[in-house]
C-alpha positions in Angstrom: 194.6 217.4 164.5 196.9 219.6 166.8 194.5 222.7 166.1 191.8 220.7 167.2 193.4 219.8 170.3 194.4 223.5 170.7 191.1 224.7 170.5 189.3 222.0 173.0 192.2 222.5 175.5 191.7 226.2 175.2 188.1 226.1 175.7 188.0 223.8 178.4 190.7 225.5 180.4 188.7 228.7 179.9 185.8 227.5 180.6 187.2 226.6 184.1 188.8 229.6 184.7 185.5 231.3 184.1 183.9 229.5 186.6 186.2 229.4 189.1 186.5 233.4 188.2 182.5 233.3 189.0 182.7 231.4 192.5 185.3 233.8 193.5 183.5 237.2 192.3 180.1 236.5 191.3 178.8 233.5 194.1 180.5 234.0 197.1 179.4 238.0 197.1 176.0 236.7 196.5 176.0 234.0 199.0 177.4 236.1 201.8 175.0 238.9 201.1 172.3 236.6 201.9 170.3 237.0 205.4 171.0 234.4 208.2 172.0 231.0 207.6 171.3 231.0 203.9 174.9 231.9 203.1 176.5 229.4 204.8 173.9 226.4 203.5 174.6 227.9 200.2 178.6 227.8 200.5 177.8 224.2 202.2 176.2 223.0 198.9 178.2 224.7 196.6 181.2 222.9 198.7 179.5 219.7 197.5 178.4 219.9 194.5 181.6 221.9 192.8 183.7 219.7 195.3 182.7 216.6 193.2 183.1 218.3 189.8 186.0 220.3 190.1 188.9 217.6 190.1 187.5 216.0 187.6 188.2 219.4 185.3 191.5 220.2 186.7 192.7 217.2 186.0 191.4 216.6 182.6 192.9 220.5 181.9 196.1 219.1 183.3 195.8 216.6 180.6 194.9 218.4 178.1 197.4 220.3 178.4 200.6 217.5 178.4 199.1 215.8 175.5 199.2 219.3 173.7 202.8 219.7 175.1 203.8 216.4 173.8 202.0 216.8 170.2 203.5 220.0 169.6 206.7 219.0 170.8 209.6 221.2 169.1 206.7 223.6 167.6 206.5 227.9 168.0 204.4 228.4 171.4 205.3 224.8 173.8 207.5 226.6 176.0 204.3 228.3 176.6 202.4 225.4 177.2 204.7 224.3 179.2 204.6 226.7 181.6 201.1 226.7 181.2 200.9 222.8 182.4 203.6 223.4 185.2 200.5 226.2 186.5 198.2 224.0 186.3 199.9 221.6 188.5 200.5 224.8 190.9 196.7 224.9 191.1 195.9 221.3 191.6 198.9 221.3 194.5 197.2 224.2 196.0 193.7 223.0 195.9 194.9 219.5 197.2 196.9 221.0 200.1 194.9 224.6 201.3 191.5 224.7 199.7 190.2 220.8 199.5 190.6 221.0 203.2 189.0 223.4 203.9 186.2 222.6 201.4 186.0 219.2 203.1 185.3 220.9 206.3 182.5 223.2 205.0 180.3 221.3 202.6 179.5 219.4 205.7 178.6 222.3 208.0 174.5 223.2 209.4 173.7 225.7 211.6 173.9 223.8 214.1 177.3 221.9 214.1 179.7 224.5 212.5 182.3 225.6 214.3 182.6 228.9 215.9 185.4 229.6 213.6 183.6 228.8 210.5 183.4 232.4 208.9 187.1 232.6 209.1 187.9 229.5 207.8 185.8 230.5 204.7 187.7 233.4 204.4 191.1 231.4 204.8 189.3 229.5 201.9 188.5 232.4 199.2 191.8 234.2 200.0 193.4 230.4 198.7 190.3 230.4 196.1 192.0 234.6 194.6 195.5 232.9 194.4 194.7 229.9 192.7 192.2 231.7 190.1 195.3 234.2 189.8 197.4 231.1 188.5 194.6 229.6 186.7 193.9 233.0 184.5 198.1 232.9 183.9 197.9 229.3 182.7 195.0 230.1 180.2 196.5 233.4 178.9 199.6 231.7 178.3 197.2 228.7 175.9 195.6 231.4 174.7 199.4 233.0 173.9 200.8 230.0 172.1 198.7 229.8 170.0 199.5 233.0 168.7 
């Protein structure tokens, strides 16, 4: 049953980190690179519709995790979880306090009603986004680790 639990916790927590690994270095390349306002419509909607998904998976990685802490209790590899779960509530601190703001701000922005400072918040934003992918990646290699 643990291995089980290993191996969903792993993938879901990887699958995360792969995603959030793509809005940092795949989408928002993409999205800036296109020609007037599409960019920022695109960001806008992608504030939106990962805005609403996004919790929902840290949390449930968070979760994840702590149960697999608490069933492996005592076993070769939970310090490693540990840590692992202690990152993942890094993350969720930082997207609750720097990045949801932000994000909160954006999704709702047209052409006509962002501010003036909009391009620099968005930076503010994906500078947050490279840490907390940074902490994200170190919380999966370290499930990946225990498991070893």
């Amino acid at each position: 049953m643990l291995s089980a639990l290993e191996v969903v916790t792993i993938v879901v927590v990887g699958v995360m980190v792969g995603v959030e690994f793509s809005v940092a270095f795949v989408m928002n390349p993409i999205l800036n690179a296109l020609p007037g306002d599409a960019g920022q419509l695109g960001h806008a909607h992608g504030g939106r519709m990962l805005g609403a998904l996004m919790p929902v998976w840290y949390i449930g990685s968070l979760v994840l995790v702590a149960v697999w802490a608490a069933a492996g209790w005592g076993r070769q590899g939970t310090t490693l979880v540990v840590i692992s779960a202690g990152l993942l509530i890094l993350s969720v601190l930082m997207s609750v306090l720097l990045l949801v703001p932000i994000n909160n701000r954006g999704k709702t922005w047209t052409p006509e009603n962002r501010p003036a400072d909009w391009q620099q918040q968005l930076n503010r934003w994906l500078r947050w986004h490279y840490a907390r992918v940074a902490v994200i990646v170190g919380a999966f290699g370290l499930l990946a680790a225990a498991v070893v």
